[in-house]
Backbone bond lengths (Angstrom), bond angles and torsions (degrees), N, CA, C in turn:
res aa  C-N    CA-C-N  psi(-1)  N-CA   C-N-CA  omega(-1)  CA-C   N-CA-C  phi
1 X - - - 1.450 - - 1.522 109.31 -
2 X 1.293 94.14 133.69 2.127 90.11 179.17 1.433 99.77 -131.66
3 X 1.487 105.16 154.64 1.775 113.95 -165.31 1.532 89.17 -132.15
4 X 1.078 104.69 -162.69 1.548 124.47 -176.07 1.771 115.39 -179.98
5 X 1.656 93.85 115.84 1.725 108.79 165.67 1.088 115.08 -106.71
6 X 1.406 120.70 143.94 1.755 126.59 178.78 1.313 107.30 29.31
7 X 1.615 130.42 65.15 1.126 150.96 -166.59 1.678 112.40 21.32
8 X 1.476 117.16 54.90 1.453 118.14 152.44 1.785 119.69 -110.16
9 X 0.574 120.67 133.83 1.528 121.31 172.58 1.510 102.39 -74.34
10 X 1.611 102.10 148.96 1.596 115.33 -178.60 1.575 96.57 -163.17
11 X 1.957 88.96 114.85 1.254 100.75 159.99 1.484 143.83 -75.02
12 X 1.467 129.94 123.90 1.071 145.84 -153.23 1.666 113.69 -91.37
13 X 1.276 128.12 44.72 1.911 125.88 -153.73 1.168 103.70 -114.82
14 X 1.348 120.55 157.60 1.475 133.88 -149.56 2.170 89.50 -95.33
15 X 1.162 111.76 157.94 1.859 83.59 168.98 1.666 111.99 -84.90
16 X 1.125 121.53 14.01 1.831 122.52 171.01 1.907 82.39 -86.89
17 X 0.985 144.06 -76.96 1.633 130.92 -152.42 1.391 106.12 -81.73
18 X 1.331 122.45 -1.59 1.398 123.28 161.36 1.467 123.01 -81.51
19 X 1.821 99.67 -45.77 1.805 98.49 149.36 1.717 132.28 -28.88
20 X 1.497 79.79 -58.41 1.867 100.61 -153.93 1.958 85.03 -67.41
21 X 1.316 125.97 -36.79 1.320 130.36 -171.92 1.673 116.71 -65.52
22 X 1.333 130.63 -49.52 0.811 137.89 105.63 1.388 137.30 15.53
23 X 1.268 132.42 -83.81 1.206 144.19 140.86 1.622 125.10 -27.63
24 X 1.067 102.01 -35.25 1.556 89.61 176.47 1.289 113.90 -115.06
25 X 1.499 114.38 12.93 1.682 113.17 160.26 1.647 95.93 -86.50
26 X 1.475 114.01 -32.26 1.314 95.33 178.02 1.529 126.72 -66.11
27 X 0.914 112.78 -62.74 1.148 115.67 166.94 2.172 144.88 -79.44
28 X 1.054 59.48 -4.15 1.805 85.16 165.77 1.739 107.28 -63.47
29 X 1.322 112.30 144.53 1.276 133.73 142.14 1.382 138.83 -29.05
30 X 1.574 105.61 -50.10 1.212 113.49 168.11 1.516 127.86 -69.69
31 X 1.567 117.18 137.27 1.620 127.91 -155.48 1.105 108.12 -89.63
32 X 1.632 121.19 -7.71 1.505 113.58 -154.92 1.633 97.16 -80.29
33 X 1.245 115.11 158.51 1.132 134.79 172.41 1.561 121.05 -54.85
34 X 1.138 149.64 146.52 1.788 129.48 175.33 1.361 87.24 -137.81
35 X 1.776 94.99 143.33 1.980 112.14 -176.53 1.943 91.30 -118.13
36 X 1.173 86.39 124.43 1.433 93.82 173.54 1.436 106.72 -116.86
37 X 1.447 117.47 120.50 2.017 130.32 -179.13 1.284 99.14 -124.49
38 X 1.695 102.19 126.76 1.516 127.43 176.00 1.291 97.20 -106.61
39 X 1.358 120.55 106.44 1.620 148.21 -160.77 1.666 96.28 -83.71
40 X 1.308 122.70 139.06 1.069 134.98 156.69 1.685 115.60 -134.73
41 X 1.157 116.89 172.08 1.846 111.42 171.62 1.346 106.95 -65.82
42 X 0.998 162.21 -24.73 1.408 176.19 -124.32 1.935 87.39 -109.41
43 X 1.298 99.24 -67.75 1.922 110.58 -153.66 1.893 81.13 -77.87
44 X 1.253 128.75 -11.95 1.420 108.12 -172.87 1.887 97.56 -91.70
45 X 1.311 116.45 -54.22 1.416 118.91 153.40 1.496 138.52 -16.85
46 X 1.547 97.85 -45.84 1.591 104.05 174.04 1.643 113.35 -93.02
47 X 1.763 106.61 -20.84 1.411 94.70 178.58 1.531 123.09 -75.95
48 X 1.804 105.97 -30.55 1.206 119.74 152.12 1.964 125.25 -1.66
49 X 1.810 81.62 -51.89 1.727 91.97 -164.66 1.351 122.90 -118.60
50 X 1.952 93.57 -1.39 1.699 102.17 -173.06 1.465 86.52 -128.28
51 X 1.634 109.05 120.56 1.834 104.13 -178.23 1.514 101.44 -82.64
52 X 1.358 105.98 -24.02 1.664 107.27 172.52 1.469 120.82 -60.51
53 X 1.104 131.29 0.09 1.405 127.84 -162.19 1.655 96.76 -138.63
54 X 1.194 127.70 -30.95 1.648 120.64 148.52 1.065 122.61 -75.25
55 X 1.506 137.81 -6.39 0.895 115.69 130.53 1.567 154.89 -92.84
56 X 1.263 93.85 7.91 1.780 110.81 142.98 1.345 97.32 -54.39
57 X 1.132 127.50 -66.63 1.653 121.30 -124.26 1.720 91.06 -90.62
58 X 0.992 131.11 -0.86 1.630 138.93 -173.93 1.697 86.87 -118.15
59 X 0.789 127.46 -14.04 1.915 115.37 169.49 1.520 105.28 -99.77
60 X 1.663 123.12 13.37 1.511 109.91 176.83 1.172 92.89 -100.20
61 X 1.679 97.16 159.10 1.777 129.04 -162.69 1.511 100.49 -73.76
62 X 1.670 101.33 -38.10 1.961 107.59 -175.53 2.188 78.04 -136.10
63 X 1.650 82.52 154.08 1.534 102.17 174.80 1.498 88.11 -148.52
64 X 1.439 106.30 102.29 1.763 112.00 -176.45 1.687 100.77 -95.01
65 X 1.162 119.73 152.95 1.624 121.04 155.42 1.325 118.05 -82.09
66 X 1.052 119.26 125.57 1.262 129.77 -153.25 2.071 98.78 -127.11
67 X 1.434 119.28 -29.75 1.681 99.27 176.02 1.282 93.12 -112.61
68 X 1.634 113.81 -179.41 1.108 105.58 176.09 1.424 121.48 -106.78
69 X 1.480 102.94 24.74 1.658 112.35 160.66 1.512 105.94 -67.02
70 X 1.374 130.28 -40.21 1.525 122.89 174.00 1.246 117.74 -38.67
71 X 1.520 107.47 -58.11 1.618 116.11 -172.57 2.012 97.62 -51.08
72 X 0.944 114.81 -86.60 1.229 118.48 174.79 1.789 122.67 -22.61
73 X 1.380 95.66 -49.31 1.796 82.48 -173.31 1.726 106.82 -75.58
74 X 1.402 116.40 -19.77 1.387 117.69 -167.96 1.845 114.48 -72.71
75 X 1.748 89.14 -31.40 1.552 103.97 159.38 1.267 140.00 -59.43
76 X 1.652 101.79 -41.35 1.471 112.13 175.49 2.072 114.14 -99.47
77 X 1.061 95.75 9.85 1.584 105.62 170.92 1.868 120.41 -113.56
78 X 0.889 116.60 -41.09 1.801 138.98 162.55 1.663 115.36 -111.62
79 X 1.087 78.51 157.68 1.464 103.48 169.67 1.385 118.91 -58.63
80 X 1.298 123.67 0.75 1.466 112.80 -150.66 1.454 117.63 -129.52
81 X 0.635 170.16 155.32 1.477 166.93 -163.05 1.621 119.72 -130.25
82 X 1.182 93.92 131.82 1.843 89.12 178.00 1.367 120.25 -96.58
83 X 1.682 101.08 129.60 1.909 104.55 -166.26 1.355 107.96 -90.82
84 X 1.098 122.48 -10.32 1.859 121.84 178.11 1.972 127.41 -148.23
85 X 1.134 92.85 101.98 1.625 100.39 -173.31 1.801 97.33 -59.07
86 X 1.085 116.63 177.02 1.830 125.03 142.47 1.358 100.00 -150.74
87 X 1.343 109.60 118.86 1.744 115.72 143.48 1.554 126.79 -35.92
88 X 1.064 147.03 153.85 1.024 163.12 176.13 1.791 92.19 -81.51
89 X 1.005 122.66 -48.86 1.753 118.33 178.42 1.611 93.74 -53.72
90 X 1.741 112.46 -82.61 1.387 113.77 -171.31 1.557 115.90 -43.97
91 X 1.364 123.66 -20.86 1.762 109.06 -175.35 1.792 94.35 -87.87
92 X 1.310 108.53 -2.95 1.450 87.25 178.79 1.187 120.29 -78.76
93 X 1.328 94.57 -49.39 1.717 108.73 -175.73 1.404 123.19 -83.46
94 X 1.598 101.94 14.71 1.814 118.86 156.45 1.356 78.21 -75.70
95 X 1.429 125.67 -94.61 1.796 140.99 -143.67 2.114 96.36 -51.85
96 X 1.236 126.30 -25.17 0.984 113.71 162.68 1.917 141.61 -58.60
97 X 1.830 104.79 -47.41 1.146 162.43 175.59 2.067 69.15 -57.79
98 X 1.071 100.80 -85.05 1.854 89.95 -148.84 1.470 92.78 -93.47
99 X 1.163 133.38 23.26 1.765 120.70 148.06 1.916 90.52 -83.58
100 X 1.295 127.65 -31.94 1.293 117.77 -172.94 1.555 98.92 -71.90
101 X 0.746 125.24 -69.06 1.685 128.50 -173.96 1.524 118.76 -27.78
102 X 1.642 94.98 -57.89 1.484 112.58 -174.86 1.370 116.33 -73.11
103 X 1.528 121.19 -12.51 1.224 129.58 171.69 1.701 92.94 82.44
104 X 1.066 134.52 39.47 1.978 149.98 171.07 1.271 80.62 -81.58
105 X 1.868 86.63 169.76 1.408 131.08 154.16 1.498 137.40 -104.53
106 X 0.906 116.10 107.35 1.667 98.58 -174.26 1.910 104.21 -128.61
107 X 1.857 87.19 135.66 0.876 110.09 -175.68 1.568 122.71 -100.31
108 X 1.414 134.17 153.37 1.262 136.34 -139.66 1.486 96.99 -144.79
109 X 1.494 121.61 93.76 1.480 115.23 177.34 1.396 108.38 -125.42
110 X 2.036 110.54 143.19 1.391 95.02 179.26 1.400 119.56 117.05
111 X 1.554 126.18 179.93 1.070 112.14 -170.69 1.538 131.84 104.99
112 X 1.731 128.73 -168.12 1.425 119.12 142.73 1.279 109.15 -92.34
113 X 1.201 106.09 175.35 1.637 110.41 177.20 0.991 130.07 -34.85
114 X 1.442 123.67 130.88 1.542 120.41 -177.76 2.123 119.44 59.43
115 X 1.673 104.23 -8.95 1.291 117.07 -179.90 2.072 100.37 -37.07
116 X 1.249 91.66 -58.90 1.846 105.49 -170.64 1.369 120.52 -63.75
117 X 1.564 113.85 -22.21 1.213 125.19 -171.40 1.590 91.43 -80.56
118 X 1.486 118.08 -63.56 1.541 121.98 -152.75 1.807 82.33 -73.20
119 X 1.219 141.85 -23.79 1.324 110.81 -173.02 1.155 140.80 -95.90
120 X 1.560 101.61 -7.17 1.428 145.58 145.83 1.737 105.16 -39.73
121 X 1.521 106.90 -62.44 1.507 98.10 175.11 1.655 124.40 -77.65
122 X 1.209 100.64 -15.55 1.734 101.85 -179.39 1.708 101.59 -87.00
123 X 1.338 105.09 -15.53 1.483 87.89 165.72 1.908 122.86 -98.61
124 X 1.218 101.20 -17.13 1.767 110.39 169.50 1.734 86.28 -60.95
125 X 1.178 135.35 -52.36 1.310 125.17 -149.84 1.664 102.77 -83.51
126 X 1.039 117.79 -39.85 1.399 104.16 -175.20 1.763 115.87 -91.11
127 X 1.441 115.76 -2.41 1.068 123.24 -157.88 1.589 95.17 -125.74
128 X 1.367 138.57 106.38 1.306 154.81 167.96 1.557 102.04 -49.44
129 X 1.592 112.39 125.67 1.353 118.06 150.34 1.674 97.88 74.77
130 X 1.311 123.87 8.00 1.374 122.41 -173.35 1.589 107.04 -80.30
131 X 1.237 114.83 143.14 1.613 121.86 -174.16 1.334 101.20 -114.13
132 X 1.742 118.61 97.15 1.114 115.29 -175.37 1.293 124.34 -133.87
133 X 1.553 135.48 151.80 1.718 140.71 -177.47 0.948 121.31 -152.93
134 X 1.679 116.38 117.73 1.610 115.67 -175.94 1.518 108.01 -122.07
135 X 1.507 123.86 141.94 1.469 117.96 -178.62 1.917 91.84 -128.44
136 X 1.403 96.09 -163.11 1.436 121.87 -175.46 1.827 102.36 -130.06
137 X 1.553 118.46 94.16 1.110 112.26 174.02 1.589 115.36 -58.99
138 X 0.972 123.41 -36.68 1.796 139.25 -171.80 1.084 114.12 82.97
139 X 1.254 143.55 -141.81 1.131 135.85 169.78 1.077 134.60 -40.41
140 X 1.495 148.64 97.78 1.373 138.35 161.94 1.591 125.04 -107.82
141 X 1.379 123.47 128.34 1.014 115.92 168.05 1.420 139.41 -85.58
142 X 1.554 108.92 118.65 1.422 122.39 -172.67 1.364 111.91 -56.10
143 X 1.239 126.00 -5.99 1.425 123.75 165.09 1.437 143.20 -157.43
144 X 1.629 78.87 76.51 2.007 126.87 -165.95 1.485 79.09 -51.72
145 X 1.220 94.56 129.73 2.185 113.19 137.81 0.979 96.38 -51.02
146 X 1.403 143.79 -60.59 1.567 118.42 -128.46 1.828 105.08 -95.96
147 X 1.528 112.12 -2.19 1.252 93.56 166.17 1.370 137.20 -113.03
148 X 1.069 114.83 142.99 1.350 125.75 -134.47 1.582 105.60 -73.62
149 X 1.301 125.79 163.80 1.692 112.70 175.58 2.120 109.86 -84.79
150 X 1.441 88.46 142.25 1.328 120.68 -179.96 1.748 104.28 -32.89
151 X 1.524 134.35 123.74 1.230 125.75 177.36 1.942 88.39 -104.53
152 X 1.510 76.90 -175.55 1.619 106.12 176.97 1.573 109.19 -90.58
153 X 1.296 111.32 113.78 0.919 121.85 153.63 2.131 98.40 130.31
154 X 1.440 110.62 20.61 1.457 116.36 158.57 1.329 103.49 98.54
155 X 1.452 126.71 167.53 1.070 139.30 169.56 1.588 120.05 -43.29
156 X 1.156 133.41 -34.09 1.450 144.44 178.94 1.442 104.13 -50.35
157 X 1.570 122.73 -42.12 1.228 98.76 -172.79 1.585 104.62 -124.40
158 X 1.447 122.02 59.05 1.154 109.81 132.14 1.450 129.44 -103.65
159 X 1.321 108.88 175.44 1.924 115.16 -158.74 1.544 104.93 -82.53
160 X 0.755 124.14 147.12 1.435 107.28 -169.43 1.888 115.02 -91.35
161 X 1.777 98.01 150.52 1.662 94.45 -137.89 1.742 82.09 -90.81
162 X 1.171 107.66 177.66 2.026 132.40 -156.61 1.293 95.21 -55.23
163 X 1.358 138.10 140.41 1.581 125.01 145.76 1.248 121.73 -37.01
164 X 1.245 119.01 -52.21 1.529 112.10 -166.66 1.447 134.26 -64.17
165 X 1.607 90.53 -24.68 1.723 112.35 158.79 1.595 123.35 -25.77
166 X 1.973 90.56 -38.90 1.851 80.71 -173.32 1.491 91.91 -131.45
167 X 1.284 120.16 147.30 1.598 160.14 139.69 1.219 79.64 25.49
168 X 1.712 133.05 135.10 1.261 149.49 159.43 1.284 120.85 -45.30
169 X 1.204 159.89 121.63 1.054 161.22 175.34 1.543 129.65 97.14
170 X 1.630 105.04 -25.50 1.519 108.94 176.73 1.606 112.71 -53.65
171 X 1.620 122.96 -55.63 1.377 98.31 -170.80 1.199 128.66 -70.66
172 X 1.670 111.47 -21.62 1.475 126.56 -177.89 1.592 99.62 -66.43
173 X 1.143 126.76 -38.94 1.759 122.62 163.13 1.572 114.95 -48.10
174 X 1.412 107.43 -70.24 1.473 106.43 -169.61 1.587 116.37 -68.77
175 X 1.752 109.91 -0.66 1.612 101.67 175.06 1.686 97.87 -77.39
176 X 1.672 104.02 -39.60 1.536 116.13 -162.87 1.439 106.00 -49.06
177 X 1.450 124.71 -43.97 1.197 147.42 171.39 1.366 143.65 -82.44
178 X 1.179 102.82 -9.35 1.717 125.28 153.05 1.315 120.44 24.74
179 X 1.746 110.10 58.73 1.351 145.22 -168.55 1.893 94.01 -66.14
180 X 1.178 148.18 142.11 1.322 138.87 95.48 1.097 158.81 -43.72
181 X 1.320 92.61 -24.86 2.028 100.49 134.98 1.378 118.29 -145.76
182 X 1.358 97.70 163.39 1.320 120.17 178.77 1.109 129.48 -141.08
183 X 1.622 98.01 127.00 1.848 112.28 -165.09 1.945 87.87 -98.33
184 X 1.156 105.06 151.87 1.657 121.33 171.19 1.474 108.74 -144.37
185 X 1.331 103.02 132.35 1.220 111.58 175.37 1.514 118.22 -136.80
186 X 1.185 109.13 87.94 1.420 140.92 -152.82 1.946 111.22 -124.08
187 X 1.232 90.84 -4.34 1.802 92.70 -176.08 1.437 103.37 62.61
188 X 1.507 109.41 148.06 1.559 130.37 -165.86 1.427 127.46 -44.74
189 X 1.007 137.79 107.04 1.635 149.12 179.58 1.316 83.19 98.97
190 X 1.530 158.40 -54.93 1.016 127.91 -141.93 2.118 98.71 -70.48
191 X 1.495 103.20 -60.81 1.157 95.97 166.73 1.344 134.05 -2.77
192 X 1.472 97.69 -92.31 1.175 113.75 -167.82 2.159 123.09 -59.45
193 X 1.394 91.55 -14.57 1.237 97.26 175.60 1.478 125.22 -82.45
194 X 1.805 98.10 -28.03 1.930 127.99 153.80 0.952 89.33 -28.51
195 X 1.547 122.69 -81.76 1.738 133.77 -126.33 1.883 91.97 -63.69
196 X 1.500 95.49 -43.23 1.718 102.82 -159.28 1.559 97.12 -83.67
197 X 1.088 128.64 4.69 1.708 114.62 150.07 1.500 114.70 -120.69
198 X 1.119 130.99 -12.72 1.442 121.65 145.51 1.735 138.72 -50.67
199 X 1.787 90.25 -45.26 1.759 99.92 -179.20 1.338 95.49 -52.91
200 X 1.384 142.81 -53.29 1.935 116.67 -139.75 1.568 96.26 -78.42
201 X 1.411 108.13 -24.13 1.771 96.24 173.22 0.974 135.36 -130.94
202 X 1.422 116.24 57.26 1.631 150.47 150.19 1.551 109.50 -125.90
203 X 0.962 127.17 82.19 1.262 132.78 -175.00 1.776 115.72 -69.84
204 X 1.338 104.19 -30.70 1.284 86.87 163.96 1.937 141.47 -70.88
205 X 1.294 99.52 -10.40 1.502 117.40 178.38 1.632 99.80 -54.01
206 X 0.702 134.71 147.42 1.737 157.21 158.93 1.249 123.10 -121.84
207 X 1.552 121.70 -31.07 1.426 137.20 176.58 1.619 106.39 -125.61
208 X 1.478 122.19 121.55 1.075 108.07 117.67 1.252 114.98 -134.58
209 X 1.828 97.20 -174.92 1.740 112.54 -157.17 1.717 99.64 -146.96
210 X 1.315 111.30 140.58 1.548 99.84 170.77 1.563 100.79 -119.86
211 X 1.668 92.68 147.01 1.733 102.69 -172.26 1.246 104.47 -136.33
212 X 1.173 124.32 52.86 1.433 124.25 167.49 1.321 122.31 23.28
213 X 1.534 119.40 -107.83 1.339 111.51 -163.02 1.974 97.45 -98.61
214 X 1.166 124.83 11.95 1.341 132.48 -178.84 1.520 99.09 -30.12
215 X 1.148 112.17 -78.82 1.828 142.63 169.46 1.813 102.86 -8.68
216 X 1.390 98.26 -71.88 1.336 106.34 173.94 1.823 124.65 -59.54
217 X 0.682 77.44 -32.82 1.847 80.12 164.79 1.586 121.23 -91.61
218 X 1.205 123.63 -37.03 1.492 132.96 -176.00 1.680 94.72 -72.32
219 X 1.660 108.74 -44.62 1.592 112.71 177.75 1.445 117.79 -75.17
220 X 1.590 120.57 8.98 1.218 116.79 171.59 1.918 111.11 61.26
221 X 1.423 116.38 3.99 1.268 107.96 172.85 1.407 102.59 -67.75
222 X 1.087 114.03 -49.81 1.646 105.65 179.63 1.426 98.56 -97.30
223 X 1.569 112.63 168.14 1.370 139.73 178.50 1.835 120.02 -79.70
224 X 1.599 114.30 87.46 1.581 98.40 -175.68 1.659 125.70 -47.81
225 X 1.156 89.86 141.09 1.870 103.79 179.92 1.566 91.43 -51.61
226 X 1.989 99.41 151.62 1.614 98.34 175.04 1.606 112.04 -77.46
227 X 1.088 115.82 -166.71 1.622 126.74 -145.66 1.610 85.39 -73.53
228 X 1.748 117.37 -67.96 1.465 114.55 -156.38 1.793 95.41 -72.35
229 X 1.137 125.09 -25.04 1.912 99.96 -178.99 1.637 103.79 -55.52
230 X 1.162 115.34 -43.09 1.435 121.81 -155.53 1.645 100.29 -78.43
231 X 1.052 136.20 -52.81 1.539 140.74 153.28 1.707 117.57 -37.21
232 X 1.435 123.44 -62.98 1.276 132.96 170.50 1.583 104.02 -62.37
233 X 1.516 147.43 -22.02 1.398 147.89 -177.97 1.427 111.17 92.42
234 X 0.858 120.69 30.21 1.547 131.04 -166.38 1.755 110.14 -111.92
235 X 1.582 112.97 3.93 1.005 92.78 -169.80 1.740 111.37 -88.90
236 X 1.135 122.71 8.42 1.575 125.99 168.07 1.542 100.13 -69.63
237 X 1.148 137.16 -32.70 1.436 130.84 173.33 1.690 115.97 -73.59
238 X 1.299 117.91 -8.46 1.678 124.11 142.25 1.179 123.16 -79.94
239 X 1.243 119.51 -25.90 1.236 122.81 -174.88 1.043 106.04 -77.85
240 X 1.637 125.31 -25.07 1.365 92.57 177.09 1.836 110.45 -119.04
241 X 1.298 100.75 32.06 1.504 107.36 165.03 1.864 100.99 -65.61
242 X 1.663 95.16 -54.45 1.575 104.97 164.73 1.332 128.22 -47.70
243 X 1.050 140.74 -40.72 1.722 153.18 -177.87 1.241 104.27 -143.46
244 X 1.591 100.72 91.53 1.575 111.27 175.85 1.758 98.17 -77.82
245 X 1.052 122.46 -5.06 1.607 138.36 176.30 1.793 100.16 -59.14
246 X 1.173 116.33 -45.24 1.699 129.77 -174.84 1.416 107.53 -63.04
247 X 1.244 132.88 -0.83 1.465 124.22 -173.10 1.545 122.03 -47.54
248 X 1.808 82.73 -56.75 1.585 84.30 169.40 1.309 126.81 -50.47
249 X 0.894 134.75 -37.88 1.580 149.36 -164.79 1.521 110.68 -68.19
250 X 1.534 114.79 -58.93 1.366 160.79 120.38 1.614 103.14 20.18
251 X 1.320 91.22 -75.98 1.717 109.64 -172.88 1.549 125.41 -69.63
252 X 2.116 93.40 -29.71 1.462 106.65 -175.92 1.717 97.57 -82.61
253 X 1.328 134.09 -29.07 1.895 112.32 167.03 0.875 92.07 -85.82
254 X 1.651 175.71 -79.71 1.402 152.75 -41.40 2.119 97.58 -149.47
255 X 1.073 124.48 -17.19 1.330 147.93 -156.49 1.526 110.62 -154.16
256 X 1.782 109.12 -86.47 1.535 108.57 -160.73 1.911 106.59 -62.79
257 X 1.127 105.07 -48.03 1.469 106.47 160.55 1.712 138.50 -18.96
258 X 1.602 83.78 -63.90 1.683 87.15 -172.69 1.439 105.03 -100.82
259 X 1.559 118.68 -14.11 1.652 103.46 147.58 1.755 123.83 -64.28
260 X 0.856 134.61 -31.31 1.305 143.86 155.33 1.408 121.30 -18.29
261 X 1.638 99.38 -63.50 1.431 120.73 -164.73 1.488 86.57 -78.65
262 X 1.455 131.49 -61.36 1.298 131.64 -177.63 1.700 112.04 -34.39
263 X 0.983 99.66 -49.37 1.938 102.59 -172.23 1.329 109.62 -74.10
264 X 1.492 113.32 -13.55 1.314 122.11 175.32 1.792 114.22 -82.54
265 X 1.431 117.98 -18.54 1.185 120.77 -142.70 1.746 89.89 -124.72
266 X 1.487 112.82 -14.69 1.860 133.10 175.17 1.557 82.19 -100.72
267 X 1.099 170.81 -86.58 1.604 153.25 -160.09 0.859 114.82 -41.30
268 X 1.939 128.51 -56.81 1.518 119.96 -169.61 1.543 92.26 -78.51
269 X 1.344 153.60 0.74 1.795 140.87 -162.89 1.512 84.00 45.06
270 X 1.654 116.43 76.26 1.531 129.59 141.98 1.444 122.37 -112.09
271 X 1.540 94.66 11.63 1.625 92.66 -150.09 1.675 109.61 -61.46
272 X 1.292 118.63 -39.83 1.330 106.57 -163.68 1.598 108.65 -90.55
273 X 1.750 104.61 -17.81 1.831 85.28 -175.43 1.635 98.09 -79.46
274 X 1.560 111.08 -17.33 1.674 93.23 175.70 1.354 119.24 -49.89
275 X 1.618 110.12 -38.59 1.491 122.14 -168.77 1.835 101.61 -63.98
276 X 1.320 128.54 -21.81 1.544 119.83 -138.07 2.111 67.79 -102.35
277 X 0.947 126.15 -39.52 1.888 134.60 -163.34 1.726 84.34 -72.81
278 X 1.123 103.28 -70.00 1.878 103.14 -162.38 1.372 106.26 -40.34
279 X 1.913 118.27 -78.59 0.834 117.73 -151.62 1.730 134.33 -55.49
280 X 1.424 97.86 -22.07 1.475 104.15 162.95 1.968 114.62 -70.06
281 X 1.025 117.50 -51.50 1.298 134.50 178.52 1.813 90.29 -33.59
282 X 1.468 105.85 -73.66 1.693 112.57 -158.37 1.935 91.19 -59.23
283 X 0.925 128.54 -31.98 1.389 119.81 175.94 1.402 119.33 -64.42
284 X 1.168 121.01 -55.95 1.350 119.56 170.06 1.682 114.74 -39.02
285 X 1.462 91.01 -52.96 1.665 86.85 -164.32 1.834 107.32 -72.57
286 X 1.350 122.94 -17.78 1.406 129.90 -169.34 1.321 90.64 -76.60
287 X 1.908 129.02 -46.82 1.021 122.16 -143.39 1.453 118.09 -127.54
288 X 1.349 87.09 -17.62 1.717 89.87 176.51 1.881 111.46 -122.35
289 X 1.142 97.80 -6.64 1.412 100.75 173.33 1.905 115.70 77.20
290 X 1.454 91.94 13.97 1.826 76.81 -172.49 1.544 112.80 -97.63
């Protein structure tokens, strides 16, 4: 099932047809590249104002909800309700789980320091038979000259943009290493714009996915949120016990966000059936965790 807020699409899949989906980019025949975006209010905010970066996020293969401002705004904007979030942690360690199975590679770029390296090993260790590599690209700029603007019809068919465009050594690594997927954790648009000038020249990639601060938590640089914040959606309010630096970020889902949706929902005269959809929604997830 796919929906759409402030013209982004967001896929709606159970994690059994997200597996099986998954699964057959991996192992499938087909060469084309797949962009996987774990949507938060943040990436709906910036696409708002960058048409270049919604339309990335409307050319990915899966567009998962990833905070639980989605669940909420999709309630108080449509009719419709969303039946399955995914974390950016949990979609990893799906694409991990079946790079182990399938006998893949998956590669781990990004992060804070050393974030990719240590999570690279916490996932060889907890994950049997897993084929895994994480580095520190360093600096990259989210908005290379050399790559080209987004056509119609998805990432697959653009030409692939100059080497020199990006940071010395990254692609000559990831050819050396010839990952089938690739997680980046580069923070929002920068990511995802990585993936879309890396794919045309690493040909072995089939997946990638950007997971923000995933890296940092799997790498134990930062401290994971406890069990019920992260279940109840609360774990951005650990996150930034950790990086009191995130406020801004923080403030733009937590405030600018759900006033947004509000002014959206006082224009069409939705205001109160939004309220009768939301307010059960935000209960469940505060209280029952589903």
């Amino acid at each position: 099932m796919a929906y759409e807020i402030f013209g982004i699409k967001i896929d709606d899949l159970s994690e059994a047809d997200l597996s099986a989906l998954f699964l057959s980019w991996l192992v499938g025949q087909e060469p084309a590249f797949k962009l996987i975006v774990t949507l938060n209010p943040e990436f709906l905010l910036q696409a708002r104002k960058d048409r270049a970066f919604k339309d990335v996020l409307n050319s990915a293969d899966a567009a998962l909800p990833d905070g639980v401002g989605m669940r909420f705004a999709l309630a108080a904007l449509t009719p419709n309700l969303l039946t399955h979030r995914h974390t950016g942690t949990e979609t990893l360690l799906l694409l991990a789980n079946l790079c182990a199975e399938k006998g893949k590679r998956l590669g781990l770029v990004g992060g804070l320091p050393g974030s990719a390296e240590k999570a690279a090993a916490f996932l060889k260790e907890t994950i049997p038979n897993l084929r895994v590599f994480g580095f520190d690209p360093g600096a990259v700029d989210a908005d290379d000259p050399s790559s080209p603007p987004l056509p119609r019809g998805g990432l697959q068919k653009m030409p692939p943009p100059a080497k020199e465009g990006l940071r010395g050594g990254i692609i000559a690594r990831l050819q050396q290493e010839q990952p089938d997927v690739l997680a980046v954790g580069l923070g929002q648009k920068k990511q995802e714009l990585f993936l879309r000038q890396v794919a045309p020249m690493v040909p072995s990639i089939k997946i990638g996915i950007g997971i923000g601060g995933v890296l940092d938590v799997l790498g134990k640089t930062l401290l994971p949120a406890p069990a019920w914040m992260r279940r109840s959606g609360l774990e951005w309010l650990w996150r930034f016990t950790q990086e009191p630096k995130r406020f801004h970020r923080i403030w733009n889902a937590v405030v600018v966000f759900p006033a947004l949706v509000i002014w959206h929902t006082l224009k069409a005269r939705t205001f109160l059936g939004a309220c009768r959809r939301t307010i059960p929604e935000i209960f469940r997830q505060l209280f029952l965790f589903s």
